[in-house]
C-alpha positions as CSV (number, residue, x, y, z in Angstrom):
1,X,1.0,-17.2,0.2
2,X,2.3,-14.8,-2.7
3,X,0.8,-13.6,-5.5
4,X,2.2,-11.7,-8.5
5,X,0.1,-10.5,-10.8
6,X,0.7,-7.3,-13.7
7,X,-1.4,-4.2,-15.0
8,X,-0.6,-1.8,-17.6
9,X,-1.4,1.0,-19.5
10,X,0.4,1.4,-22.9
11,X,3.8,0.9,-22.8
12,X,3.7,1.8,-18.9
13,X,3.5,-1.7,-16.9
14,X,3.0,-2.4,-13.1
15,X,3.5,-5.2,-10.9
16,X,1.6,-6.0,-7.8
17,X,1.9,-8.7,-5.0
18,X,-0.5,-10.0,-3.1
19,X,0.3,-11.3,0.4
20,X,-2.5,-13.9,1.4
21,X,-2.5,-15.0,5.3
22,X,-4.0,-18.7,5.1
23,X,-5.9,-17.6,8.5
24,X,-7.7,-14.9,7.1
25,X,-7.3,-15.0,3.2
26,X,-10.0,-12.8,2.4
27,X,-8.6,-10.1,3.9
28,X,-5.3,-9.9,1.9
29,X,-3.1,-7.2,1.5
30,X,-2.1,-5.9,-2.2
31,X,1.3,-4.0,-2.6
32,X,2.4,-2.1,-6.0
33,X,5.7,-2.4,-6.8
34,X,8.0,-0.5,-9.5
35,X,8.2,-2.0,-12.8
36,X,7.2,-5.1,-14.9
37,X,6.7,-8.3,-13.2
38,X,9.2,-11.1,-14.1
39,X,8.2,-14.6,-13.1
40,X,6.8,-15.5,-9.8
41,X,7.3,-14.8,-6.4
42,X,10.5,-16.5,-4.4
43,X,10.4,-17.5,-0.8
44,X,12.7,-18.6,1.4
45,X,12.4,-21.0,4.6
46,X,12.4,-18.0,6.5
47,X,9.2,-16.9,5.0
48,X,10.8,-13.6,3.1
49,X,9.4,-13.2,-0.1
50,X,11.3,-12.2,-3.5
51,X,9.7,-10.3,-6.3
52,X,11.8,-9.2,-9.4
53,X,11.0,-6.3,-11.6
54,X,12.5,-5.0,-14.5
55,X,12.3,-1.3,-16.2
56,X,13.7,0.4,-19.2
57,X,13.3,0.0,-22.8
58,X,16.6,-1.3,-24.2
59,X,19.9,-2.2,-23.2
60,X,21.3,1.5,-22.8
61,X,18.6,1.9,-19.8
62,X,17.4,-1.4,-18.5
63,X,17.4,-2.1,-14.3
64,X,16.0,-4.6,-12.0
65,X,14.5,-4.2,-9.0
66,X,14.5,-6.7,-6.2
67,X,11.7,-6.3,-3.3
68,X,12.4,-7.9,-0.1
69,X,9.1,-8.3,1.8
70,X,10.0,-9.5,5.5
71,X,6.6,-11.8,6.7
72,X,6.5,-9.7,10.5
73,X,6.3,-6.2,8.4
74,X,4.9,-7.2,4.7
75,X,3.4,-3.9,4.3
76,X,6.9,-2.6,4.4
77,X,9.6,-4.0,2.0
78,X,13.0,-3.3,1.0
79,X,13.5,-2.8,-2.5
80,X,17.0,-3.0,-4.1
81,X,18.1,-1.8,-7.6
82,X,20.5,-3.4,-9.8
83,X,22.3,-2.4,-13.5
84,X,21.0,-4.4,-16.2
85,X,18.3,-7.1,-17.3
86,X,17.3,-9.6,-15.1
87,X,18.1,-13.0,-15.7
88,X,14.8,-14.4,-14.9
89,X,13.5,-14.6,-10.5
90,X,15.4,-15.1,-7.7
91,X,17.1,-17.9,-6.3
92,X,17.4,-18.5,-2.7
93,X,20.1,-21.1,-1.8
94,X,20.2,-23.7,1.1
95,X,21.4,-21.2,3.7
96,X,18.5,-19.1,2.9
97,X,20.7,-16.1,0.8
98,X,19.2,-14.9,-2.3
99,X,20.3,-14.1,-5.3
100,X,19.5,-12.4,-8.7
101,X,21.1,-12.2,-11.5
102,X,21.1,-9.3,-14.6
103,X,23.4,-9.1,-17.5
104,X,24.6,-5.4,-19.0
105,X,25.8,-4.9,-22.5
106,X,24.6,-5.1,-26.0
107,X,25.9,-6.4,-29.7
108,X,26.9,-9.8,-30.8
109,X,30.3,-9.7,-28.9
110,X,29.5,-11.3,-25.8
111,X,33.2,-10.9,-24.1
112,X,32.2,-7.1,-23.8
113,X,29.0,-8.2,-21.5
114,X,29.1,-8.2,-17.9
115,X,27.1,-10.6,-15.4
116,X,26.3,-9.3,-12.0
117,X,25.0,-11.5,-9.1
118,X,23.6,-10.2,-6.5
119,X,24.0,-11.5,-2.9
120,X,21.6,-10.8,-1.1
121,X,20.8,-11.2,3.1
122,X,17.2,-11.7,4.1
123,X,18.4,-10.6,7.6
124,X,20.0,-6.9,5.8
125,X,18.5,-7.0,2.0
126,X,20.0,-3.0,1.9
127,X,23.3,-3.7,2.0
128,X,23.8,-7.1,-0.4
129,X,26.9,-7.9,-2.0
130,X,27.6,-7.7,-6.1
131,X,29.8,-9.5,-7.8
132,X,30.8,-9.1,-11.7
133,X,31.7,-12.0,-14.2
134,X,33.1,-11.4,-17.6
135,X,30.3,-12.3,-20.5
136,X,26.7,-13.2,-20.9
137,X,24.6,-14.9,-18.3
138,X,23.3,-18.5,-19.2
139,X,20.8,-18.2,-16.7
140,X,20.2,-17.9,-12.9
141,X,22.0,-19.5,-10.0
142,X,22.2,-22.8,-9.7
143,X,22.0,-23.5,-6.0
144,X,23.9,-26.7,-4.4
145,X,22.6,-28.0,-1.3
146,X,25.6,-27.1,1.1
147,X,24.9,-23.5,0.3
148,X,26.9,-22.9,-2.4
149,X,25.8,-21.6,-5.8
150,X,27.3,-22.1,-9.6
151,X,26.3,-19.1,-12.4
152,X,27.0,-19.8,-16.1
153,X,28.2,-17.3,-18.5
154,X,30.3,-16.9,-21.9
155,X,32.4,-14.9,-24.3
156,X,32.5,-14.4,-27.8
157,X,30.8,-14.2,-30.8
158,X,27.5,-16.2,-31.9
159,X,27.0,-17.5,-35.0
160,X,24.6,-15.4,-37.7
161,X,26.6,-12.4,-37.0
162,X,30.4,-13.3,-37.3
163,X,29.7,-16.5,-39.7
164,X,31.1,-18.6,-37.1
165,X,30.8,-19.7,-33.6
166,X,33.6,-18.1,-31.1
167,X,32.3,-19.4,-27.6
168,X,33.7,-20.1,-24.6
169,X,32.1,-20.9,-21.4
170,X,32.6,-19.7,-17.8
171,X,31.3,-21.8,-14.6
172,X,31.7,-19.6,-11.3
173,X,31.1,-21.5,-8.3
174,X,30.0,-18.5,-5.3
175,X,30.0,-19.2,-1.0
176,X,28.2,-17.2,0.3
177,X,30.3,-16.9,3.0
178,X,33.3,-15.6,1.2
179,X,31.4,-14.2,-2.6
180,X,34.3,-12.3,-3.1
181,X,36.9,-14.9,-3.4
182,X,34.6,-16.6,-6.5
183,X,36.1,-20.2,-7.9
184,X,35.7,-19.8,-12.2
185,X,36.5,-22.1,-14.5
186,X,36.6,-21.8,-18.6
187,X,35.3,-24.7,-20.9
188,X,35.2,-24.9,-24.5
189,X,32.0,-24.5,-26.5
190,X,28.9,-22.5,-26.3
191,X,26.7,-23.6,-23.0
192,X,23.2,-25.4,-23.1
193,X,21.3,-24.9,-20.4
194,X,22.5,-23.7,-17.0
195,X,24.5,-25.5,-14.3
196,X,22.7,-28.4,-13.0
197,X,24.0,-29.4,-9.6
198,X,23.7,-33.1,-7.9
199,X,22.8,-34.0,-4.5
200,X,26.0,-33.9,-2.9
């Protein structure tokens, strides 16, 4: 079992994990990680654990941090750094790949924003795969149940700013067994809510 919990001091903010083993939970083990926690901790069916962190003060300096923490070596994780603000936790699809998403750019023109996703292999969390999608992320991943995964973003400009509503939205379905060869398609409209996906 995972635990994320946060301390701080000032303006400086820490995030922690604890790793409970059901077998002996009070003896747990308590790792600091870099950064301000976001959300809770992801696991996969593997047992690899997800934690997300984020550090900076504004858009000209923000990055995420995802740490890997393998169950046979939890004292011992990978941590990965990405560009930009997160878009909330990780999500780990059917097949058991991760992914986080963070967003880089600033001001009320959202076609000047870039998404990134990152894909990321429990079995080799070092060496994960990015991809980069014009605009603003909605969200997270949406993960489908044959492995594939859908992120939502969009262009334009927004409303109170520009005195009108300029949005279009982008739906890019990702297999993670070819992320590089992305499927997007564009749709009229500002988005509500992320991509929900059905059972099949």
């Amino acid at each position: 079992a995972y635990q994320v919990t946060s301390t701080h001091a000032g303006s400086n903010y820490t995030a922690h994990l604890t790793i409970i083993n059901p077998t002996d939970p009070a003896n747990a083990t308590t790792i600091d990680l870099v950064g301000a926690a976001v959300g809770t901790a992801a696991v996969g069916a593997d047992g690899t654990a997800y934690v997300t962190t984020v550090t900076g003060t504004d858009s000209s300096n923000y990055a995420t941090h995802v740490t890997v923490i393998n169950p046979a070596d939890s004292t011992n994780p990978t941590t990965i750094d990405l560009a930009g603000y997160t878009e909330w936790s990780v999500v780990v699809g059917a097949d058991g790949t991760a992914y986080q998403t963070t967003t880089t750019g600033a001001g009320s023109d959202y076609s000047s924003y870039t998404t990134h996703v990152a894909i990321i292999n429990p079995s080799d969390p070092a060496n994960f795969i990015s991809i980069q999608l014009s605009g603003n992320a909605t969200d997270h991943v949406s993960a489908g149940h044959n492995g594939a995964v859908y992120q939502a973003t969009f262009t334009g400009t927004w409303g109170a700013d520009s005195g009108s509503t300029t949005v279009s939205t982008h739906v890019t379905k990702i297999n993670p067994a070819d992320p590089a060869n992305f499927t997007t398609i564009d749709l009229d409209g500002a988005p509500y809510g992320s991509v929900v996906v059905g059972p099949g």
